[in-house]
PDB file of N, CA, C and O in Angstrom:
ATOM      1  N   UNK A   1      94.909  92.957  94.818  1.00  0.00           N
ATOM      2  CA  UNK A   1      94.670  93.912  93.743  1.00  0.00           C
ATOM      3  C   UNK A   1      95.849  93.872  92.762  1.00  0.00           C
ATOM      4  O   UNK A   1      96.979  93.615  93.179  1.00  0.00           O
ATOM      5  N   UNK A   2      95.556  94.177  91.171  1.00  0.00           N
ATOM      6  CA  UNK A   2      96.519  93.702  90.765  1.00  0.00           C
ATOM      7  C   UNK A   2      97.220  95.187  90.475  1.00  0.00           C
ATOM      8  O   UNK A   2      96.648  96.266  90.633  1.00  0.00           O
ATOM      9  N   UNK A   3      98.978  94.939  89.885  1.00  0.00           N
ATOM     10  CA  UNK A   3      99.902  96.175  89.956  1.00  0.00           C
ATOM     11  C   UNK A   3      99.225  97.025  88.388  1.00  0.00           C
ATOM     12  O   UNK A   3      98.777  96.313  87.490  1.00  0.00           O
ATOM     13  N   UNK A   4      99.232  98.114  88.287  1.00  0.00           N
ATOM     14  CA  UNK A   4      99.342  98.515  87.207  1.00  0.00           C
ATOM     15  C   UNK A   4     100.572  98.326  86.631  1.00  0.00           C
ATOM     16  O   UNK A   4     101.743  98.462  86.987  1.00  0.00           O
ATOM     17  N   UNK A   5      99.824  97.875  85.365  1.00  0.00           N
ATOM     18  CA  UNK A   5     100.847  97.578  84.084  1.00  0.00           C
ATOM     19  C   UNK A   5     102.111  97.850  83.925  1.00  0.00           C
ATOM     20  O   UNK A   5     103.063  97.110  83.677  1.00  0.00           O
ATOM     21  N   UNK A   6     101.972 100.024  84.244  1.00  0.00           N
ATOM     22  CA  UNK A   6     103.329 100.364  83.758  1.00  0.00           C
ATOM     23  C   UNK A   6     104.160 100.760  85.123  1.00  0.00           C
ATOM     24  O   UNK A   6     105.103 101.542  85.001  1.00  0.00           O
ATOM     25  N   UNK A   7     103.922 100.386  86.047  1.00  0.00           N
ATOM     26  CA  UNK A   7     104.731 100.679  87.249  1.00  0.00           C
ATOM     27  C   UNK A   7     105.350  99.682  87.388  1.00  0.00           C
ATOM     28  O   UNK A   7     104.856  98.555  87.349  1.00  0.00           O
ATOM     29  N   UNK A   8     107.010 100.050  87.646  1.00  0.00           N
ATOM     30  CA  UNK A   8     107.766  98.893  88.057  1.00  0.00           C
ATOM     31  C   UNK A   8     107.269  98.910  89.736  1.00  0.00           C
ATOM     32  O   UNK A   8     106.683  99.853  90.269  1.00  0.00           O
ATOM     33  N   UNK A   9     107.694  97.522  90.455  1.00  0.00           N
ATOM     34  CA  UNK A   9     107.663  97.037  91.654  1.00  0.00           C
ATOM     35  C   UNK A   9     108.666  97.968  92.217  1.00  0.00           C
ATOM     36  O   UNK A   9     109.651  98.447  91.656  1.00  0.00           O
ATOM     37  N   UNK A  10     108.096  98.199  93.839  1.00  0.00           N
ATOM     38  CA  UNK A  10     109.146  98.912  94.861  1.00  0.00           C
ATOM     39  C   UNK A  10     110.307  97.652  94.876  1.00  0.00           C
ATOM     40  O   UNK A  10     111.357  97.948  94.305  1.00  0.00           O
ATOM     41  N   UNK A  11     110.234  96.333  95.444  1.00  0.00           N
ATOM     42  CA  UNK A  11     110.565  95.290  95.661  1.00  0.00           C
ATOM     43  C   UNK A  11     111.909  95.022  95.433  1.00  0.00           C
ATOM     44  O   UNK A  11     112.699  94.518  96.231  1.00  0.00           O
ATOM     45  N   UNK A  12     112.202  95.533  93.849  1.00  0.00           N
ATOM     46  CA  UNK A  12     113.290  95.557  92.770  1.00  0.00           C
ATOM     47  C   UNK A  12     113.940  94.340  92.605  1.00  0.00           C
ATOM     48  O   UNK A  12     115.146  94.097  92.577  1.00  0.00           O
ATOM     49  N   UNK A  13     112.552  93.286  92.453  1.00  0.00           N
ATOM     50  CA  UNK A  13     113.145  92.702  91.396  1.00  0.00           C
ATOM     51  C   UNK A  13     114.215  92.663  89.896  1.00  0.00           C
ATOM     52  O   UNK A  13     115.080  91.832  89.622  1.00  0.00           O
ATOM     53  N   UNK A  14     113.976  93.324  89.466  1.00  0.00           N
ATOM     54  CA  UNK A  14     114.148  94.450  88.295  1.00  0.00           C
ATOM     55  C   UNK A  14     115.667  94.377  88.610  1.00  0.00           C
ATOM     56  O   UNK A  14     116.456  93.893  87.798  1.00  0.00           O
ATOM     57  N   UNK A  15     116.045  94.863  89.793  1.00  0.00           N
ATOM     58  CA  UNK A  15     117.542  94.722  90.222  1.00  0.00           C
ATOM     59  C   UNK A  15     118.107  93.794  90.546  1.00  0.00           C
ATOM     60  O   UNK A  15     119.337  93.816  90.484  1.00  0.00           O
ATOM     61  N   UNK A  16     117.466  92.701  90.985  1.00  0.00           N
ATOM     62  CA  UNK A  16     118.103  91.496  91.108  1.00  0.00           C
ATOM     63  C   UNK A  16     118.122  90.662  90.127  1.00  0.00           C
ATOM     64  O   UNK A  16     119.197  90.077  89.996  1.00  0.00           O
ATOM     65  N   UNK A  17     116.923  90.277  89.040  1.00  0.00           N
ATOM     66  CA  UNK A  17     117.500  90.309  87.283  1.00  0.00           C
ATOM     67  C   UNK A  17     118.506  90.707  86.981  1.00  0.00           C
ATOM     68  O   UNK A  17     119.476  89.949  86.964  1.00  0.00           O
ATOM     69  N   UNK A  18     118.609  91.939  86.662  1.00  0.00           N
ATOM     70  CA  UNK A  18     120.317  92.923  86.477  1.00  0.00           C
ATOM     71  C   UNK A  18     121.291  92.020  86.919  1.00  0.00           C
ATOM     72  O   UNK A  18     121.948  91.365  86.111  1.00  0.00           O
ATOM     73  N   UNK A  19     121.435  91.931  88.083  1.00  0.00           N
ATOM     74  CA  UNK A  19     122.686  91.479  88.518  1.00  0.00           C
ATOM     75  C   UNK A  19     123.148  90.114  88.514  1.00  0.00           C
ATOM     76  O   UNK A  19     124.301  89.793  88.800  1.00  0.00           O
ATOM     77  N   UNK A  20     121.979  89.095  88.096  1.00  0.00           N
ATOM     78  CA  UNK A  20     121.572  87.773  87.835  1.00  0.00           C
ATOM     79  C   UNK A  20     121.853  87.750  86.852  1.00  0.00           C
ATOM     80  O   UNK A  20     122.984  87.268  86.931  1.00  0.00           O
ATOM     81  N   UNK A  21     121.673  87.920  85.885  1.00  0.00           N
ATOM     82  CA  UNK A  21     121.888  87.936  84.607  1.00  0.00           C
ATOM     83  C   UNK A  21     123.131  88.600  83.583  1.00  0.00           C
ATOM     84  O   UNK A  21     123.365  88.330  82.405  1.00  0.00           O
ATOM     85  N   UNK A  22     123.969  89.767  84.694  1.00  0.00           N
ATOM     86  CA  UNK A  22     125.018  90.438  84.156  1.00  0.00           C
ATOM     87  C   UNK A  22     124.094  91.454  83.381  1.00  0.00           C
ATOM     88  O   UNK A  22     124.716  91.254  82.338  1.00  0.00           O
ATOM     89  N   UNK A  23     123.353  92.168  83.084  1.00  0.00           N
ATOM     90  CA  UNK A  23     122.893  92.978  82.866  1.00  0.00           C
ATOM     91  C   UNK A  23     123.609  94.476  82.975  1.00  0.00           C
ATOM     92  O   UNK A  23     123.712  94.898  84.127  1.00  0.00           O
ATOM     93  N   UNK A  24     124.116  95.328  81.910  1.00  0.00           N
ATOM     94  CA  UNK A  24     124.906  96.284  82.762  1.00  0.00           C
ATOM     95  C   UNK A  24     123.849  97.258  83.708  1.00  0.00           C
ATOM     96  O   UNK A  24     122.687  97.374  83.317  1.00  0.00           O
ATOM     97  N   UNK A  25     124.232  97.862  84.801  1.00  0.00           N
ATOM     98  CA  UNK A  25     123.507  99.067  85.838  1.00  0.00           C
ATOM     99  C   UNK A  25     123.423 100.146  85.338  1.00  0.00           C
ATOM    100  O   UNK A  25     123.984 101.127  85.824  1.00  0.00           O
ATOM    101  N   UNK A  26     122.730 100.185  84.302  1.00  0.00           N
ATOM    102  CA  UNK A  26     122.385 101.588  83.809  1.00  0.00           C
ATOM    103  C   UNK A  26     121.116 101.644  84.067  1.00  0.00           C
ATOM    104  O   UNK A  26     120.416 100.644  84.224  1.00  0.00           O
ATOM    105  N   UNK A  27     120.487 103.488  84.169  1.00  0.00           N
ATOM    106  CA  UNK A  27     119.404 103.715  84.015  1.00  0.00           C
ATOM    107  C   UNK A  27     118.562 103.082  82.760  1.00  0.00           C
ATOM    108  O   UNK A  27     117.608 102.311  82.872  1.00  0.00           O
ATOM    109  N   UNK A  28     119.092 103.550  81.608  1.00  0.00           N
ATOM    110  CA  UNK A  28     118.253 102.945  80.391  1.00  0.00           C
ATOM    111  C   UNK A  28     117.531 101.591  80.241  1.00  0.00           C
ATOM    112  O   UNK A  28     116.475 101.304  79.677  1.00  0.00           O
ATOM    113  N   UNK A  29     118.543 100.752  81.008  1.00  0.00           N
ATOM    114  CA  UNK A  29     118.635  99.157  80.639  1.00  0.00           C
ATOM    115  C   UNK A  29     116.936  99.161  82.061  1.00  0.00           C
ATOM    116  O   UNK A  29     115.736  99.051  81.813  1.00  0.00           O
ATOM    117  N   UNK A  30     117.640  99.332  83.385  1.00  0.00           N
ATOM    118  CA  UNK A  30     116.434  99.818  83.844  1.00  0.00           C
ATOM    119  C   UNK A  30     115.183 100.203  83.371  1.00  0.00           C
ATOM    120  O   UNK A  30     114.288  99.372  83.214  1.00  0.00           O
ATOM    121  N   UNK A  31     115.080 101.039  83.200  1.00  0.00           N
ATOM    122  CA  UNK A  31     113.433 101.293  82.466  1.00  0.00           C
ATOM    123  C   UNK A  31     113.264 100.863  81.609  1.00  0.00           C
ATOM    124  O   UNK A  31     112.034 100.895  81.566  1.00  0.00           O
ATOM    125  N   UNK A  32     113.747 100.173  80.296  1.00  0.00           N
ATOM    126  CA  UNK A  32     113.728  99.644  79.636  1.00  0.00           C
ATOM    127  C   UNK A  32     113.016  97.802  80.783  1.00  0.00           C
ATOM    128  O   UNK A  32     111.871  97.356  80.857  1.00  0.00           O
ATOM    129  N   UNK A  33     113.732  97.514  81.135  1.00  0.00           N
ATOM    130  CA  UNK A  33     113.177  96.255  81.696  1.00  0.00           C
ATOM    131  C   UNK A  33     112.184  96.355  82.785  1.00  0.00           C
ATOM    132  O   UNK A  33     111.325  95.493  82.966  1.00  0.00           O
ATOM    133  N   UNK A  34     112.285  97.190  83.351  1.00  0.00           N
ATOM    134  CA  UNK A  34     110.916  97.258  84.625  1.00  0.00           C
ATOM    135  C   UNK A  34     109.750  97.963  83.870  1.00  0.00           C
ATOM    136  O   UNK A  34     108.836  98.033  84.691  1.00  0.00           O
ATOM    137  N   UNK A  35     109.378  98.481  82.770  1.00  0.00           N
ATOM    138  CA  UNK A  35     108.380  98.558  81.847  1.00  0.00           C
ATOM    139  C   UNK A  35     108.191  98.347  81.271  1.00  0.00           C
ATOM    140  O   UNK A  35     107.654  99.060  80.424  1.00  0.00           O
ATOM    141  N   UNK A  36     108.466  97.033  81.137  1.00  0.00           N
ATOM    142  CA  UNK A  36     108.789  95.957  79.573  1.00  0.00           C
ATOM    143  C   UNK A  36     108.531  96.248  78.472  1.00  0.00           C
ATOM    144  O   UNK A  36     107.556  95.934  77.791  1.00  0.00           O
ATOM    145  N   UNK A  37     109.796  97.153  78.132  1.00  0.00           N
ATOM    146  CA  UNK A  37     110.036  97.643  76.753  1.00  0.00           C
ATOM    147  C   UNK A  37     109.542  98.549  76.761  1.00  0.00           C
ATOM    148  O   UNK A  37     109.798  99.044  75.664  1.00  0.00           O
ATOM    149  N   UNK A  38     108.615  99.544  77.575  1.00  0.00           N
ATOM    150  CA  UNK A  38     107.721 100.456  77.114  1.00  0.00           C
ATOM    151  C   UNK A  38     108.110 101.630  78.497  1.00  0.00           C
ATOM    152  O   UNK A  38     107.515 101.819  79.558  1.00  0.00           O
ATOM    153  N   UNK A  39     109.255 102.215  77.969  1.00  0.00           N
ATOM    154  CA  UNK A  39     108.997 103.081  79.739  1.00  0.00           C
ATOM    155  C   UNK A  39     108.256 103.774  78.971  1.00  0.00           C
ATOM    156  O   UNK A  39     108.009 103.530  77.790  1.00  0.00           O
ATOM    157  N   UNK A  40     107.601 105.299  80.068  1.00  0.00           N
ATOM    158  CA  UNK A  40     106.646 106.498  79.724  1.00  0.00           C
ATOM    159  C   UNK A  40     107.967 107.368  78.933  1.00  0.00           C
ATOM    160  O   UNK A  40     109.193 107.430  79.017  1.00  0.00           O
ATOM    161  N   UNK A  41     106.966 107.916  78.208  1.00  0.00           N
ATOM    162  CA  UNK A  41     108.126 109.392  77.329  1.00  0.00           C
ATOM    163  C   UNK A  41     108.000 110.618  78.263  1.00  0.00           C
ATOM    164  O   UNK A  41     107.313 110.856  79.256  1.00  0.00           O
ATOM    165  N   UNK A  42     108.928 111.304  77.561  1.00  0.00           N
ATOM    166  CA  UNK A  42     109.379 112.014  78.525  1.00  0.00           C
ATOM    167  C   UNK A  42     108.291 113.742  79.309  1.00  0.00           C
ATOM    168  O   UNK A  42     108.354 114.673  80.112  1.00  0.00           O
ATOM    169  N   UNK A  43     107.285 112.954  78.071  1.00  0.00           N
ATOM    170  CA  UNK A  43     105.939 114.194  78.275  1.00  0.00           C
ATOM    171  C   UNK A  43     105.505 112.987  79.492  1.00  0.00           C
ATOM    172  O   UNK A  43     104.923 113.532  80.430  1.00  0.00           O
ATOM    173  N   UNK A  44     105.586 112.216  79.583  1.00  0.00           N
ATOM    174  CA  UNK A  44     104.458 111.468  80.561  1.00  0.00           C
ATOM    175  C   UNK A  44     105.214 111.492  82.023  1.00  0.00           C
ATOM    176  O   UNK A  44     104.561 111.561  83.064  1.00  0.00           O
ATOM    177  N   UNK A  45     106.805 111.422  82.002  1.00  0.00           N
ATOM    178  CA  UNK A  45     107.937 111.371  83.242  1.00  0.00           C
ATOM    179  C   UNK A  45     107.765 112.599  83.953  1.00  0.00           C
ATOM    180  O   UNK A  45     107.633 113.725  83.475  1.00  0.00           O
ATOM    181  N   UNK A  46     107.785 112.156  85.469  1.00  0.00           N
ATOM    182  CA  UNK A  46     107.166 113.623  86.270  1.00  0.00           C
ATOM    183  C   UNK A  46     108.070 112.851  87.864  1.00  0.00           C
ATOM    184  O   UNK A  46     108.642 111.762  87.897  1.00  0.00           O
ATOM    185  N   UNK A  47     107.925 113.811  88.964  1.00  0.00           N
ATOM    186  CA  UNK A  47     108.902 113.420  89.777  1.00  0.00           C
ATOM    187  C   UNK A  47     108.436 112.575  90.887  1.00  0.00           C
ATOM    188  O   UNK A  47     109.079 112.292  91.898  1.00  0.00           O
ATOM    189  N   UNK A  48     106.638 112.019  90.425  1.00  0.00           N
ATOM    190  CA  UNK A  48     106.802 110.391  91.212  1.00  0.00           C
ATOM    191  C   UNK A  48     107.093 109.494  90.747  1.00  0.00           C
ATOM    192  O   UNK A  48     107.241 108.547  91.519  1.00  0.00           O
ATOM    193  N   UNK A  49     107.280 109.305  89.660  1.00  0.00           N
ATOM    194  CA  UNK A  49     108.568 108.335  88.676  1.00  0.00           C
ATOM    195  C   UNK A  49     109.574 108.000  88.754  1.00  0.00           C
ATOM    196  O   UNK A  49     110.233 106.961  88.718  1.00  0.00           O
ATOM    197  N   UNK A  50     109.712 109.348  88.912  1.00  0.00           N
ATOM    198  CA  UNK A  50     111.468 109.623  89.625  1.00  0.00           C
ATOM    199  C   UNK A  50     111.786 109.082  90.635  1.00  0.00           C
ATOM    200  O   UNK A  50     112.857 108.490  90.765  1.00  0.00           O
ATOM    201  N   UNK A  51     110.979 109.180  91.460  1.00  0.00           N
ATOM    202  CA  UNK A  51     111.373 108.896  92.968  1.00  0.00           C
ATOM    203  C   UNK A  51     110.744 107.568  93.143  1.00  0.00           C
ATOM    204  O   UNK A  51     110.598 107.187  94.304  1.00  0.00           O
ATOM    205  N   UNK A  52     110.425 106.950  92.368  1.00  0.00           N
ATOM    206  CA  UNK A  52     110.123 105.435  92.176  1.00  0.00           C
ATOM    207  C   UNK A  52     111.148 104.760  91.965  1.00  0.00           C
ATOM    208  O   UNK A  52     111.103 103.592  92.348  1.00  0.00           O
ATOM    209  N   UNK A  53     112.543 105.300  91.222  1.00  0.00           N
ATOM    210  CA  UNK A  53     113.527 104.454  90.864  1.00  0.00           C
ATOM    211  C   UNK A  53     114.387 104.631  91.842  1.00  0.00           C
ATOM    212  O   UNK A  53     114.599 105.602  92.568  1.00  0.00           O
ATOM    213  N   UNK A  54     114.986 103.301  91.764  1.00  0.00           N
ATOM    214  CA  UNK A  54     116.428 102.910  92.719  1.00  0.00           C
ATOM    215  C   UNK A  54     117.029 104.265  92.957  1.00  0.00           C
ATOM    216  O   UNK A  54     116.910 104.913  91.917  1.00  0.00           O
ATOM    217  N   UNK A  55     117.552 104.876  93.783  1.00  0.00           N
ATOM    218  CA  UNK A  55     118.450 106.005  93.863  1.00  0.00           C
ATOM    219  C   UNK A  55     119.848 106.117  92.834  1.00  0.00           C
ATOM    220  O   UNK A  55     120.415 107.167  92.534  1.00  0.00           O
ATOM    221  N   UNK A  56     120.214 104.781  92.407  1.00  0.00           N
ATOM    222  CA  UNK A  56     121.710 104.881  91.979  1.00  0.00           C
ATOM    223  C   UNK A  56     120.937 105.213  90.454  1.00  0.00           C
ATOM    224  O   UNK A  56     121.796 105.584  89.655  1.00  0.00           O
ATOM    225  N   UNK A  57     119.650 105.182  89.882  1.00  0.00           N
ATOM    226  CA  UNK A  57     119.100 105.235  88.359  1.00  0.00           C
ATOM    227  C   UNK A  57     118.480 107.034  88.560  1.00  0.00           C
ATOM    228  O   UNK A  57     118.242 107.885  87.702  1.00  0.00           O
ATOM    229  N   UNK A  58     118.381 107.077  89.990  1.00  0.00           N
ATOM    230  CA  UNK A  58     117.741 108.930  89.914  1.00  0.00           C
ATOM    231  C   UNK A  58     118.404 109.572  88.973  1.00  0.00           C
ATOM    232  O   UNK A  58     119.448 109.183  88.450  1.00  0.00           O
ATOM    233  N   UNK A  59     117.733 110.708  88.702  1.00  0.00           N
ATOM    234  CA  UNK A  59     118.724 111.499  88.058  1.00  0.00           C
ATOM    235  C   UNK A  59     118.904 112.910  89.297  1.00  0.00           C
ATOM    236  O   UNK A  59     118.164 113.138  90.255  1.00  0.00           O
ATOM    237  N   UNK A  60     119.787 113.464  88.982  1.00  0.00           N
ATOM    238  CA  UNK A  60     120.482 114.780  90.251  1.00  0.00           C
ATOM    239  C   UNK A  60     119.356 115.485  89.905  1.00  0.00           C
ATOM    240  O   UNK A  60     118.626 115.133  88.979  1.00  0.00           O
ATOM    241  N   UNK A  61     119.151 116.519  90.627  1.00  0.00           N
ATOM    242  CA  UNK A  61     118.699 117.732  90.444  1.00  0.00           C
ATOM    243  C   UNK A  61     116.876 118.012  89.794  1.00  0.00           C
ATOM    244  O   UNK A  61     116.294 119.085  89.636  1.00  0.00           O
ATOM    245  N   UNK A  62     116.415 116.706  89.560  1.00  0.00           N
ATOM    246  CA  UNK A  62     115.233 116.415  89.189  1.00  0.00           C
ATOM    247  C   UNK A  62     113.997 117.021  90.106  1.00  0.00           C
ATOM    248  O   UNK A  62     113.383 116.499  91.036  1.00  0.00           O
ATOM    249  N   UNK A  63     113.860 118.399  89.453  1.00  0.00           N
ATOM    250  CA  UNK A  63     112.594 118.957  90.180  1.00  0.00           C
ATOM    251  C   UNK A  63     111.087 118.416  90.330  1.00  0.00           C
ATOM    252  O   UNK A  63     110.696 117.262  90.153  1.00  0.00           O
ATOM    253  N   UNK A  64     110.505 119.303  90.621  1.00  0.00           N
ATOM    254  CA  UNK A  64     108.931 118.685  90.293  1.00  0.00           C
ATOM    255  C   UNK A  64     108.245 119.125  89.017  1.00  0.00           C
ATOM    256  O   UNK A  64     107.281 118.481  88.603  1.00  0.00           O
ATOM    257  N   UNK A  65     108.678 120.152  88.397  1.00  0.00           N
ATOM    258  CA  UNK A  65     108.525 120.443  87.435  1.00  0.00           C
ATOM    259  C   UNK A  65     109.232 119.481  86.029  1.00  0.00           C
ATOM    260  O   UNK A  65     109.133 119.503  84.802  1.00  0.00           O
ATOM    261  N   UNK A  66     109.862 118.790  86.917  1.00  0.00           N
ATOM    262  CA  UNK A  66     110.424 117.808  85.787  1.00  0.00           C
ATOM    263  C   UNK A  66     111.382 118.193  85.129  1.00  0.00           C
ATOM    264  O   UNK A  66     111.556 117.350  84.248  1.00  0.00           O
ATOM    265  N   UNK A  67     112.244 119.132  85.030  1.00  0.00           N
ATOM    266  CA  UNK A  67     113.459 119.388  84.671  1.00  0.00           C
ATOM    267  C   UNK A  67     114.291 119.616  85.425  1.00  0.00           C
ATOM    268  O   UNK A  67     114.111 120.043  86.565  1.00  0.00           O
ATOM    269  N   UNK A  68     116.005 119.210  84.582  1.00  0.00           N
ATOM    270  CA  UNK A  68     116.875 118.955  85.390  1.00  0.00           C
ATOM    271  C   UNK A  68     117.839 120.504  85.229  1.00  0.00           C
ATOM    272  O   UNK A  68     118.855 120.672  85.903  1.00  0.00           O
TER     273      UNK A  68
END
């Protein structure tokens, strides 16, 4: 079955690019590349998103309500 479009892979590829490439470890650069070019805005970001990304890209305190 194939992945939807805008979900990055558990796998994290995504992270091993980064570090292959010298890429700096930021969140931004992150979503920026595991949704190629297109992360969700911030009306669409909710906290299984969240908890989709690497732990070191989480953000603290990120409820379910989506604010920090």
């Amino acid at each position: 079955m194939a992945q939807e479009k805008s979900q990055p892979t558990r796998n994290d590829c995504v992270l091993e690019w980064m570090k292959r490439d010298g890429i700096a470890m930021t969140r931004e650069n992150y979503l920026y590349l595991a949704y190629m070019g297109h992360p969700p805005s911030d009306e669409e970001w909710g906290a299984e998103l969240e908890a989709m990304l690497p732990r070191e890209f989480q953000l603290e305190g990120y409820d379910k309500e989506g604010s920090e």
